[in-house]
ZAKEFI-433890 format. One line per 4 residues: number of its first residue (from 1); for each residue z, y, x of C-alpha. Coordinates in Angstrom, 2 decimals, padded with zeros to 5 digits. Last residue first. Example, Ala and Ser with C-alpha at 12.3 -4.5 7.8 and 13.67 -1.06 7.14 Angstrom:
2
2	007.14/-001.06/013.67 | 007.80/-004.50/012.30;
This chain:
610
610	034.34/079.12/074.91 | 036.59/081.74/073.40 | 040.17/080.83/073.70 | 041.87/079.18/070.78;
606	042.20/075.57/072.06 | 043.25/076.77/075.05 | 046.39/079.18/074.34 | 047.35/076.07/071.50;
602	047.28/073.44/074.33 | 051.31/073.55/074.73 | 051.60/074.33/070.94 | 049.89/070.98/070.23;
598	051.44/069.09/072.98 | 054.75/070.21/071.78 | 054.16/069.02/067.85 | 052.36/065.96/068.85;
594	055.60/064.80/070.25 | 058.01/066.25/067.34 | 055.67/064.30/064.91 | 056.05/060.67/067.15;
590	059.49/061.51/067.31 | 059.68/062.18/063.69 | 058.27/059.00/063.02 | 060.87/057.40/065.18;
586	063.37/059.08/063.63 | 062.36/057.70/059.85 | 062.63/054.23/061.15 | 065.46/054.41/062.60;
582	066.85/055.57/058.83 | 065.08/052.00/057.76 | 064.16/052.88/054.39 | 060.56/053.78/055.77;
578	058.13/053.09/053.47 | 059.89/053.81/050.47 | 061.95/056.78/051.52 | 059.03/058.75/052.76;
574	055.99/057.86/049.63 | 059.44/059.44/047.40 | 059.72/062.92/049.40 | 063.25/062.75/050.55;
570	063.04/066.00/052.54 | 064.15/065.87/055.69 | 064.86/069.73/056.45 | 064.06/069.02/060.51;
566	062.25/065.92/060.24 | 060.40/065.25/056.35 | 059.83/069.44/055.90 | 060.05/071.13/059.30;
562	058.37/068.87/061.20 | 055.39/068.24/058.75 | 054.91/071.81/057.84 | 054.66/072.61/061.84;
558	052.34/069.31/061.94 | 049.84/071.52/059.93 | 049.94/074.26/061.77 | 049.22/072.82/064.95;
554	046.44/070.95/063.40 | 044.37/073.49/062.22 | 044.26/075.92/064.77 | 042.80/078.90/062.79;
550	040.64/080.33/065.43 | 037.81/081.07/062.66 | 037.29/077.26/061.55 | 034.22/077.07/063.84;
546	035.57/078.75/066.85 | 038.13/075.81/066.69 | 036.04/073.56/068.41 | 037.77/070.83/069.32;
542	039.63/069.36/066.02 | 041.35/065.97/067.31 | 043.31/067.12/070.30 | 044.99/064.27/071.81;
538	048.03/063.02/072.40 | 048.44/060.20/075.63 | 049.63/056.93/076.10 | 045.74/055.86/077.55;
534	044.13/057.82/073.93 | 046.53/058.55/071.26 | 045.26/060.45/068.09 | 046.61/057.38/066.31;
530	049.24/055.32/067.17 | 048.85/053.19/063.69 | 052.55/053.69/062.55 | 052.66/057.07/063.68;
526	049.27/058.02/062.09 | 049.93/056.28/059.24 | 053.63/057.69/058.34 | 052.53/061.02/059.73;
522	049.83/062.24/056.89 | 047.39/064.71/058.16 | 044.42/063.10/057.11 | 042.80/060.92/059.33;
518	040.04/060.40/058.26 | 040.13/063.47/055.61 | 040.85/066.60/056.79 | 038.41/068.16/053.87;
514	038.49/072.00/056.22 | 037.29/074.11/053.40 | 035.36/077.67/054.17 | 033.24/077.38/057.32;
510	031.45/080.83/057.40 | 027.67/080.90/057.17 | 026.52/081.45/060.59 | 025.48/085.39/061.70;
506	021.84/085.59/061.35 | 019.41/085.10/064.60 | 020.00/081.43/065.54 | 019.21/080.91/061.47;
502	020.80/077.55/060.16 | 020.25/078.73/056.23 | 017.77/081.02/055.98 | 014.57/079.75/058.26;
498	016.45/076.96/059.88 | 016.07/075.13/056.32 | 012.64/075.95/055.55 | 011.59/074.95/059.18;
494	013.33/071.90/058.57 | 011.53/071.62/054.76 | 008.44/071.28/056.78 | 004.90/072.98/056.28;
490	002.70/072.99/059.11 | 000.64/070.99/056.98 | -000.13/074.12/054.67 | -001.36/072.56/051.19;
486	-002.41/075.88/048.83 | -000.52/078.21/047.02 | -002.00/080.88/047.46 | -001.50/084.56/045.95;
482	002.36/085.42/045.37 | 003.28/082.60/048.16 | 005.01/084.56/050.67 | 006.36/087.00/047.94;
478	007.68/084.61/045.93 | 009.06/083.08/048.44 | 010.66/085.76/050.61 | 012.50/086.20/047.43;
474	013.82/083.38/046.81 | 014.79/083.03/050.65 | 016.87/086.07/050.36 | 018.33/084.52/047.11;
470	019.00/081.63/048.95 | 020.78/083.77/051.87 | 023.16/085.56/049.37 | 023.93/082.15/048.14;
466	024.94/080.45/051.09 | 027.53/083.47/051.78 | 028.71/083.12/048.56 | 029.29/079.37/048.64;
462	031.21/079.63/052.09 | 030.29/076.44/053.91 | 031.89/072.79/053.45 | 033.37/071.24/056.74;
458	034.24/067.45/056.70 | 036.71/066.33/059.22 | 037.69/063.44/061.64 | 034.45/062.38/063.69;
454	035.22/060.36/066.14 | 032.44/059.99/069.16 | 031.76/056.92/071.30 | 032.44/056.13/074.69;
450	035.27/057.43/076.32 | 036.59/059.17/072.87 | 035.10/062.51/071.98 | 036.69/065.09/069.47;
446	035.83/065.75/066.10 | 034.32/068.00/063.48 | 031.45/067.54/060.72 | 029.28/070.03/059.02;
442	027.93/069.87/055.58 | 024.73/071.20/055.10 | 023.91/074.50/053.64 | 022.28/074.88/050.31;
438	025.67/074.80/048.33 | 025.00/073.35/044.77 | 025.13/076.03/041.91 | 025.39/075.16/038.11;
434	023.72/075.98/034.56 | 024.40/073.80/032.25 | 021.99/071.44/030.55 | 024.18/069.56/028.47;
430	023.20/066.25/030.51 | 022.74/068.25/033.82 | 025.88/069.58/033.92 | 027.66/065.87/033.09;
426	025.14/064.81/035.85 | 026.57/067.22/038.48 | 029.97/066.52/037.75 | 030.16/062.86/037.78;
422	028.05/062.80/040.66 | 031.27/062.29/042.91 | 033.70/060.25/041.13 | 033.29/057.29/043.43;
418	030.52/055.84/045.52 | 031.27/057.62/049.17 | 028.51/055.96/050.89 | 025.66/054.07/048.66;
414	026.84/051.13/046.18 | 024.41/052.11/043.76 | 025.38/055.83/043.69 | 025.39/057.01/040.39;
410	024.64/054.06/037.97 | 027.61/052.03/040.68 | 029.97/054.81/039.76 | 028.83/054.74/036.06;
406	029.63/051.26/034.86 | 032.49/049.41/036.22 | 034.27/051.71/038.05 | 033.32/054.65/036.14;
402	034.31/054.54/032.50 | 037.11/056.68/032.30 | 035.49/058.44/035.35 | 032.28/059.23/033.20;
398	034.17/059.88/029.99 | 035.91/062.76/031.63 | 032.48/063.82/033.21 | 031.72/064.39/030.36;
394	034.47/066.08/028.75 | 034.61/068.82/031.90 | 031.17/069.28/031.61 | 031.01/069.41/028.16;
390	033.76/072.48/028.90 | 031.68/074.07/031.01 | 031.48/077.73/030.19 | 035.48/077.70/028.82;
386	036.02/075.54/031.44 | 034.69/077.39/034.54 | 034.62/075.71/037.77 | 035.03/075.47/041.33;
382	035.03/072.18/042.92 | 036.29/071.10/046.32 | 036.52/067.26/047.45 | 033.92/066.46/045.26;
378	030.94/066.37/047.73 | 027.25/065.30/045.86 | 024.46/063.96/046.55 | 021.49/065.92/048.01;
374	019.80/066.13/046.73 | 018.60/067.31/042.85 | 019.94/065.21/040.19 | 016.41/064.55/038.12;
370	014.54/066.29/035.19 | 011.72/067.60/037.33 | 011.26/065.02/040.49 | 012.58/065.62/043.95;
366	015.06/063.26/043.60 | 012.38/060.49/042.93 | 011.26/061.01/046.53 | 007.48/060.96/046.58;
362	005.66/058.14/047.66 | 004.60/057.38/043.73 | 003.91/060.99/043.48 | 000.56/060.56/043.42;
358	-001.45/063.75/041.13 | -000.70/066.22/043.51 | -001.72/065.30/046.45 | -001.14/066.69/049.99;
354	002.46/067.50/048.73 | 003.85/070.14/050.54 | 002.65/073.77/049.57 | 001.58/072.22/046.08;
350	005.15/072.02/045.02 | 005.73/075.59/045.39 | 008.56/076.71/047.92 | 012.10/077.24/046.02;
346	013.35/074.38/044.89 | 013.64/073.40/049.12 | 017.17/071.19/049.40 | 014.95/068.16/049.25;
342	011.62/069.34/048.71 | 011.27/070.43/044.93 | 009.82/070.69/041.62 | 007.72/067.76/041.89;
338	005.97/066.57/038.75 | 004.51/063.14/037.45 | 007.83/061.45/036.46 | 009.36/063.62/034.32;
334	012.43/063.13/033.63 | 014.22/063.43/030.29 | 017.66/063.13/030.42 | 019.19/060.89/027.19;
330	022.16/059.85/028.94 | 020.90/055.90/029.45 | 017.50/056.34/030.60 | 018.40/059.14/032.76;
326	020.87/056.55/034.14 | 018.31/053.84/034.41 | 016.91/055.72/037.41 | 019.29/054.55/039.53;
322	020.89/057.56/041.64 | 020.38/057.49/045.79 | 021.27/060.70/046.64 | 020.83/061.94/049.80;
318	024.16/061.68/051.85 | 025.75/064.18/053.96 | 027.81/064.98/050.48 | 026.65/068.40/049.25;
314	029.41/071.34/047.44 | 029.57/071.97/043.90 | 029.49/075.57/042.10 | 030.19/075.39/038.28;
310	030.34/078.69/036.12 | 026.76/079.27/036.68 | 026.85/083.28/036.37 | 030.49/084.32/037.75;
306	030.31/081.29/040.37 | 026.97/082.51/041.93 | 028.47/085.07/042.08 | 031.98/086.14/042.98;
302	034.64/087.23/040.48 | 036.41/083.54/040.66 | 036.28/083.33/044.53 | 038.14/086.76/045.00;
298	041.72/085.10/046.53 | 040.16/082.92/048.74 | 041.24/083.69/052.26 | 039.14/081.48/054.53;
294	040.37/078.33/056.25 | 040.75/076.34/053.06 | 042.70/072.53/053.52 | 041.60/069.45/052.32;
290	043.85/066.66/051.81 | 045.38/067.40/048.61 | 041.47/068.17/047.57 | 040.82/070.91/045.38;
286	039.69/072.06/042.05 | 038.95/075.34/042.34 | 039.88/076.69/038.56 | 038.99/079.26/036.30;
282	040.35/078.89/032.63 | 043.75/077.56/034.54 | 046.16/075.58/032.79 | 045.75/072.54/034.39;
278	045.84/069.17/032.57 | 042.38/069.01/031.86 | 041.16/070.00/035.57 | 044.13/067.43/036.94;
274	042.46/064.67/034.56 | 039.45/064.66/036.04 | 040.42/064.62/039.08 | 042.73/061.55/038.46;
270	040.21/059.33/037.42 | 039.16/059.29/041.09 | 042.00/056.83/041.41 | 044.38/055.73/038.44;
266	044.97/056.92/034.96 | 046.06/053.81/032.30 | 045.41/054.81/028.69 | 047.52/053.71/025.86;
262	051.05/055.10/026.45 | 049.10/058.60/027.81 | 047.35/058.64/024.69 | 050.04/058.30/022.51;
258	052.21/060.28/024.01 | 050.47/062.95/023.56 | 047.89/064.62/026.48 | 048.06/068.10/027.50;
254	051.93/068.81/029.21 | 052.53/065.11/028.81 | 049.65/064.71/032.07 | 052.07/066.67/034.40;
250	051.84/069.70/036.37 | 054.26/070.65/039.14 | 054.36/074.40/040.41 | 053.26/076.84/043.21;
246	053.82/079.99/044.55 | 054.90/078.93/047.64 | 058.93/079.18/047.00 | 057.65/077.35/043.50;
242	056.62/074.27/045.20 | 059.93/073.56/047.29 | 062.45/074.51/044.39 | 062.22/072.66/041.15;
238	059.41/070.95/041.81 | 060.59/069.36/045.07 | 063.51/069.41/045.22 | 064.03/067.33/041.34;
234	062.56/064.09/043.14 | 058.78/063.40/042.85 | 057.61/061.90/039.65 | 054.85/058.85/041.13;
230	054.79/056.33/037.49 | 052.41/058.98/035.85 | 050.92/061.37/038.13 | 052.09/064.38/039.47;
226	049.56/067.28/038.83 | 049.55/069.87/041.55 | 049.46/073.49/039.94 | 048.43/076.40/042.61;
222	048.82/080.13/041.99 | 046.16/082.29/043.94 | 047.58/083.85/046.82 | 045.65/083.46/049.38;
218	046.94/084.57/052.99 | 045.53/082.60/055.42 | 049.62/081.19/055.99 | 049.41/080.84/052.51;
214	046.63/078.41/052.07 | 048.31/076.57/054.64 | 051.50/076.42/052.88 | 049.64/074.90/050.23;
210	047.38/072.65/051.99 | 050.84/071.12/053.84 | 052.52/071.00/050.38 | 049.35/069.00/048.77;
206	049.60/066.43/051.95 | 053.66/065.79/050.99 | 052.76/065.21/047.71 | 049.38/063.28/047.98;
202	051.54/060.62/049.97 | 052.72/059.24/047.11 | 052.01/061.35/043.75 | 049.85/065.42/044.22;
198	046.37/066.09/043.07 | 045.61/069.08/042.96 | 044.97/072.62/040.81 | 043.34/075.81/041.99;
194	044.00/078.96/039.73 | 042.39/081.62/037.87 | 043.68/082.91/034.35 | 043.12/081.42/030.90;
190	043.02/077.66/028.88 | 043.89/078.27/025.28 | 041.87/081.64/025.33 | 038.93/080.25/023.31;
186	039.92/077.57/021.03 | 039.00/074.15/021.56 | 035.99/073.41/019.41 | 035.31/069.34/018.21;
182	032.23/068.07/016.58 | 030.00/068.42/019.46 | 032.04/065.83/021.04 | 031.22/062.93/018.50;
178	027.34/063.17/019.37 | 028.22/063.34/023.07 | 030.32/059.80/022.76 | 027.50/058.38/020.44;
174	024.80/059.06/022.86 | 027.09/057.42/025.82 | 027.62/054.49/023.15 | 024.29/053.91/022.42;
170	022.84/054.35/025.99 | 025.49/052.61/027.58 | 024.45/049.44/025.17 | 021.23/049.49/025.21;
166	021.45/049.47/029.13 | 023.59/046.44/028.69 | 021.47/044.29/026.74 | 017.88/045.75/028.77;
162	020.24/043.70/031.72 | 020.90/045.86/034.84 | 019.93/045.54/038.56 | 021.28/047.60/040.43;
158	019.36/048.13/043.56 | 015.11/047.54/042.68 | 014.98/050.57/040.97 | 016.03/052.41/043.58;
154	013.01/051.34/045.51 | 010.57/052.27/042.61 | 011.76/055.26/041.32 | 011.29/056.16/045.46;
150	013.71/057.31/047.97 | 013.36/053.68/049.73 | 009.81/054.36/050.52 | 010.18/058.06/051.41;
146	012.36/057.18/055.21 | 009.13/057.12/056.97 | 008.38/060.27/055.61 | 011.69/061.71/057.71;
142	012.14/065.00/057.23 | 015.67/065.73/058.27 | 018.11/066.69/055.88 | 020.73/063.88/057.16;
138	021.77/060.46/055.77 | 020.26/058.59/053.16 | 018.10/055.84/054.89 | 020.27/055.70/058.09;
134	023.21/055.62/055.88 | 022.07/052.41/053.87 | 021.01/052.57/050.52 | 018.50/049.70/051.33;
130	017.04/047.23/047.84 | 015.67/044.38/048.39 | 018.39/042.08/047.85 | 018.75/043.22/044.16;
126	022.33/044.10/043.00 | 023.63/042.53/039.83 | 024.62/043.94/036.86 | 026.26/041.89/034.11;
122	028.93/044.47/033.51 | 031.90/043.58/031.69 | 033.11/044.22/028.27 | 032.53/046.82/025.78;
118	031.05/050.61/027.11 | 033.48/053.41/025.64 | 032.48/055.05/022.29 | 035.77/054.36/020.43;
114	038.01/054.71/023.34 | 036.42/057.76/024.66 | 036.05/059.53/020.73 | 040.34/058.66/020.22;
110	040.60/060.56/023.55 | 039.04/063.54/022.55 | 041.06/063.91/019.01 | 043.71/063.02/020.77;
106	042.77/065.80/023.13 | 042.34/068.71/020.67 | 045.71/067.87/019.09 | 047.48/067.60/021.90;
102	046.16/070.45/023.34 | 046.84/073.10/020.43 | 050.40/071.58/020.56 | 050.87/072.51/023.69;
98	049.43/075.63/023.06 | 051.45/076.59/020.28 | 054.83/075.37/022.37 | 054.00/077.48/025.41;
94	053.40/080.27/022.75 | 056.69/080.23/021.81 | 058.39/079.71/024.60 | 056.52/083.34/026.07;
90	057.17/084.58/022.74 | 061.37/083.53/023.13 | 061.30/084.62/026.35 | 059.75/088.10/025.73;
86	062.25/088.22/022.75 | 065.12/087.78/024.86 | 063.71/090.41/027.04 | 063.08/092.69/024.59;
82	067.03/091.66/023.31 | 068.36/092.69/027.06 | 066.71/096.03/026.62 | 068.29/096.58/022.94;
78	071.68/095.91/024.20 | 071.04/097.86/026.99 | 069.72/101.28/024.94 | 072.63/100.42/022.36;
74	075.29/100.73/025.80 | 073.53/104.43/026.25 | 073.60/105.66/022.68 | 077.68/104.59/022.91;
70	078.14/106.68/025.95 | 075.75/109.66/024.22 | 078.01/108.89/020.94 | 081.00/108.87/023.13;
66	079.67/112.40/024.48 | 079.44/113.76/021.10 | 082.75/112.82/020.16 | 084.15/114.26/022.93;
62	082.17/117.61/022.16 | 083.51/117.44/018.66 | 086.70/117.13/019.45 | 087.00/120.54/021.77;
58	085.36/122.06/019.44 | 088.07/121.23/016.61 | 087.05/118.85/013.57 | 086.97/119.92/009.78;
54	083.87/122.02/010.31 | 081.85/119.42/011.47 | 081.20/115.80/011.27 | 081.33/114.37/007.84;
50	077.83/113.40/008.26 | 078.00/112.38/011.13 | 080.34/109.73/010.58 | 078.03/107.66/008.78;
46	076.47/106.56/012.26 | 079.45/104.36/013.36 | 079.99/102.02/010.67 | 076.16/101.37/009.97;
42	076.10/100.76/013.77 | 078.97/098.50/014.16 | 077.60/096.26/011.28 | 073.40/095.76/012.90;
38	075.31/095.47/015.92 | 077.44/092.24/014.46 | 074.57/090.93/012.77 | 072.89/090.06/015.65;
34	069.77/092.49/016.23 | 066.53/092.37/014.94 | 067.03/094.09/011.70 | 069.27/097.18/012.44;
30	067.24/097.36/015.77 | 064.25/098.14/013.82 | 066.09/101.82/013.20 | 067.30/102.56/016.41;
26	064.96/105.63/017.08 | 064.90/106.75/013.72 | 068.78/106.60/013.36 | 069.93/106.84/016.92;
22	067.73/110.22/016.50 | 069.14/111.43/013.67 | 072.72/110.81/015.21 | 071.46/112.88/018.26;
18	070.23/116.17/015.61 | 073.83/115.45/013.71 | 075.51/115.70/017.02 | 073.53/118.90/018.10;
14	073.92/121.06/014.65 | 077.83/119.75/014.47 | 078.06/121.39/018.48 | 075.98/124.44/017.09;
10	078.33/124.94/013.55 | 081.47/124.41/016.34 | 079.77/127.32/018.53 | 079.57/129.65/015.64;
6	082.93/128.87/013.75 | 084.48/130.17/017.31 | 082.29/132.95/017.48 | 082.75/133.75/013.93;
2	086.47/133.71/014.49 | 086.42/135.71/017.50;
C-alpha cells in the first residue's frame, strides 16, 4: 500500500519536474525578452520543482501540477501578445530604416536636379513654317502626302532653339546622368505590386470612383493615391474611406526630406513622377485618377511583355512629332541614313517599303534607327518596374522638373497633348532600356449629338493580348521574308496592321483602361456646365458598351458619386470650397440623383447585345 502510494507520488514528482523542464527550455528566451516582472515571477515559480516531491501529498501534487499547466497556459499568451509586439515594433522599425534609406537617396537626387537643371529662360521660338497639326499627326493611315512634315527637316523648322541654349541642355542633361550613376538605392527598398494615383482637389473624389470600380471588376491589387502638398484631404478620408477599399494615402514626406519638399514646388504633370517615387511599390501601374480599368488586373505584373521589358506604355492617337535637337541634347545617337521601321511596322524589312534605300530625306524621321518610335505616347496608364528602370524613373524625374519650359516643347513642339508624355519613353531610350509600346491603336467612345459627334473616352488595349499577336506577326515575318527582301508595292503598313492587330477573323484585343477624360466623371462641372444634356434631356455618353465588356461605365460611376458627396456627404475639400452654399450642394445632387435614374432606367438597353 505504502509502495503504491510512494509509487504514484514518485510518478506525479517524475511528471511535474519533466513539465517544469520544459517551461525551462521552452521559456528560456522569454527570461530576456520579457518585462522584468515575468522574467521575476518565473525564476520564483520554477525553483519549486525541485523541492517537489516526497514531502507533498498526491492529492497536492496533482493541484500543483495543474496550476503549473494553468500558469504554462497564461506564459503561452503573454509570450503570443509579445510576438506580436515585436512584429509591430520590426514592422515600425523597418518603416523608419526605409524612410530614412529614401531620404537620403533622394536628397542626394534632388541636390543633382537643382545643380544640373537648365538656367534661365528659353529663347526658343517657333518657326511659322512648321504644321504639327492633328490632320498631319493623327491616325495610322498611310498617308505619303502627309511625309513632308514627318521629316528631320520639317520638325526642324518648329522650335527653333539658339546653338547657346542647346549647349546648354546638353551640358547640364549630360552632367545630370553623369551624377546619377554615382548613386545605388538598395535593392528591396521599393517591393511588392501595386498601382499608385494621383489624388488633391477633384483628383480625390475621381481616384475613389476608379477605386471602387476596380473593385467592383474584382482586382485586388493595393492602391496608394499620393495627396499633394497644400490639397490634405480631411481625416475620413484616409483614415477610413480609402482603406475599406484596400487602399491608402501617400504623401511626398514619406520619400522626400523636408528640405527638398520646402525647396521644390510640385505641380501638374510633375506629379506623376513624383507618385512613382513616392509609392512603395517595386511593380507599379501607374494610373490615371480619371481612368478607370474594365478588366480584372490582378496578374499584370507576372505577364510578359511586362516581366522582360519592365516598362510597357500605351500610344497617344498622335504621331510623334519630337525635335530632333533632343537627340542632340541627351546624347542619342541617330542615325540618319537607316529605316528600321514603318510606323507601328519594326518588324517587316526596311527594303520591303522604301523604293530607295539610299534617300530617306522623305522618310519619316520617326522611322529612323536611334529615334522615339510612333507613335507618341499615352501616359494615362503606365506599368513599370523600378528596380529594372530606375534611370527611367530619375530621368524622366528631371524631365518633368524641367519640362514646361524646356523638354515638353523638345518633345512635342506644341503638338496635341504636350505634357509629361514622352518623358518615359525617351528616359528608356537614353539608358537604353528595354520597353514595350502597345501595337494597337487607341480607340475612342462617344455618343452622337444632332450634328456632330462627341467623343468622351480614350480606350487603351490589353498589353498582353497585343503582344501575343506581335510575336505572331514576328514570326510570320521572318518566315515571310527568310529569302527576299525585295520592294513589293503592294506593301502597306494598313494591311500590316489589319493583318494581326484589327483582324475581322481573330477575336478583338480586349479594351483594358477606360481614360474617362472629357468629361470626366466629376459632378461639380458637369452640373454646373449642364452637360450630358441635350433639349432638357440626360443622355447616354458611352454607347457601345459591348466594347468595355457590358460593364456600364457610367451607371456605376454616378452610384459612387451618390452615395459618397449626396447620400453619405462626404466633405471632400474640392466639395466644400466650391460649393459652400448648402443649396448649392443639393442642387448638384439633384442633377447626380437625375442622371442616376435615367442611367438605371436605360441600363437593360445599354447592355443588350446589338
Amino acid at each position: 500500500m505504502l509502495n503504491r502510494k510512494y509509487s504514484k507520488t514518485l510518478k506525479l514528482s517524475l511528471i511535474t519536474i519533466v513539465l517544469g523542464g520544459l517551461f525551462l527550455t521552452t521559456n528560456r528566451w522569454l527570461l530576456g525578452e520579457l518585462p522584468s516582472v515575468y522574467s521575476e515571477y518565473l525564476q520564483d515559480r520554477l525553483p519549486s520543482i525541485g523541492s517537489f516531491g516526497m514531502q507533498q501529498s498526491a492529492e497536492e501534487q496533482e493541484s500543483q501540477t495543474r496550476q503549473m499547466i494553468e500558469e504554462g497556459e497564461v506564459l503561452s499568451e503573454m509570450r503570443s501578445k509579445t510576438s506580436q509586439q515585436q512584429a509591430a515594433e520590426a514592422a515600425h522599425t523597418k518603416h523608419i530604416t526605409r524612410k530614412a534609406r529614401f531620404f537620403a537617396f533622394y536628397q542626394k537626387v534632388f541636390e543633382i536636379l537643382v545643380e544640373h537643371s537648365p538656367v534661365g529662360q528659353s529663347s526658343s521660338e517657333y518657326g511659322k513654317q512648321c504644321d504639327v497639326s492633328q490632320e498631319v499627326l493623327v491616325g495610322r493611315v498611310e498617308d505619303p502626302s502627309h511625309w513632308p512634315q514627318l521629316t528631320r527637316e520639317h520638325f526642324s523648322k518648329c522650335l527653333k532653339m539658339t546653338w547657346r541654349d542647346k549647349h546648354m541642355l546638353a551640358k547640364k542633361h549630360n552632367a545630370y546622368v553623369d551624377a546619377l550613376s554615382s548613386l545605388q538605392l538598395q535593392k528591396g527598398t521599393y517591393n511588392g505590386g501595386g498601382i499608385v494615383t494621383v489624388g488633391g482637389g477633384k483628383f480625390s473624389m475621381l481616384a475613389l470612383v476608379m477605386i471602387k470600380s476596380l473593385r467592383k471588376i474584382g482586382t485586388t491589387l493595393p492602391v496608394e493615391v499620393l495627396i499633394p502638398p497644400g490639397e490634405e484631404e480631411g481625416e475620413q478620408y484616409c483614415s477610413k474611406l480609402l482603406p475599406e477599399v484596400g487602399a491608402k494615402c501617400i504623401y511626398l514626406s514619406d520619400v522626400l526630406p523636408p528640405s527638398v519638399l520646402k525647396d521644390f514646388e510640385v505641380t501638374g504633370y510633375q506629379l506623376k513622377s513624383f507618385a512613382i517615387i513616392a509609392s512603395s511599390f517595386k511593380d507599379l501601374l501607374l494610373l490615371d485618377a480619371d481612368n478607370i480599368p474594365v478588366v480584372n488586373l490582378d496578374n499584370i505584373f507576372s505577364a510578359e511583355p511586362y516581366v522582360d521589358h519592365g516598362l510597357v506604355m500605351w500610344p497617344d492617337f498622335w504621331r510623334r512629332s519630337t525635335n530632333p535637337d533632343y537627340y542632340d541634347i541627351a546624347g542619342i545617337q541617330v542615325n540618319y541614313k537607316r529605316r528600321v521601321r514603318n510606323h507601328i511596322d519594326d518588324l517587316t524589312p526596311a527594303s520591303v517599303y522604301t523604293k530607295n534605300m539610299k534617300d530617306m530625306s522623305a522618310v519619316p524621321m520617326h522611322d529612323m534607327l536611334g529615334t522615339l518610335p510612333d507613335p507618341s505616347t499615352e501616359s494615362g496608364q503606365l506599368l513599370i518596374d523600378k528596380d529594372k528602370h530606375l534611370g527611367t524613373v530619375l530621368l524622366s524625374l528631371y524631365y518633368n522638373a524641367n519640362g514646361k519650359s524646356w523638354y515638353y516643347p523638345l518633345f512635342s513642339q506644341g503638338a496635341s497633348g504636350e505634357g509629361d508624355k514622352e518623358t518615359f519613353i525617351a528616359a528608356a531610350s537614353v539608358y537604353q532600356l528595354p520597353f514595350y509600346q502597345v501595337r494597337t491603336t487607341t480607340g475612342a467612345e462617344g455618343y452622337h449629338r444632332k450634328d456632330s459627334y462627341r467623343g468622351v473616352a480614350m480606350l487603351q488595349h490589353d498589353f498582353r493580348q497585343d503582344y501575343r499577336r506581335y510575336q505572331t506577326a514576328r514570326r510570320d515575318t521572318k518566315t515571310k521574308y527568310a529569302k527576299s527582301q525585295q520592294y513589293d508595292p503592294s506593301y502597306t503598313v494598313e494591311k500590316f496592321y489589319k493583318t494581326y492587330f484589327e483582324n475581322p477573323d481573330l477575336k478583338s484585343i480586349d479594351v483594358m483602361f477606360v481614360h474617362a477624360n472629357i468629361p470626366k466623371f466629376e459632378p461639380f462641372s458637369l452640373w454646373k456646365e449642364g452637360d450630358l444634356i441635350e433639349d432638357g434631356k440626360h443622355v447616354r455618353s458611352y454607347t457601345d458598351l459591348a466594347k468595355l465588356h457590358y460593364y456600364d461605365i457610367e451607371l456605376e460611376s454616378f452610384r459612387i458619386l451618390d452615395e459618397y458627396l449626396c447620400t453619405k456627404k462626404v466633405p471632400f475639400k474640392f466639395y466644400t470650397s466650391n460649393l459652400p452654399n448648402p443649396a448649392d450642394w443639393d442642387s448638384m445632387c439633384q442633377y447626380v440623383k437625375n442622371r442616376l435614374q435615367f442611367l438605371e432606367s436605360t441600363h437593360g438597353d445599354a447592355i443588350r447585345p446589338k
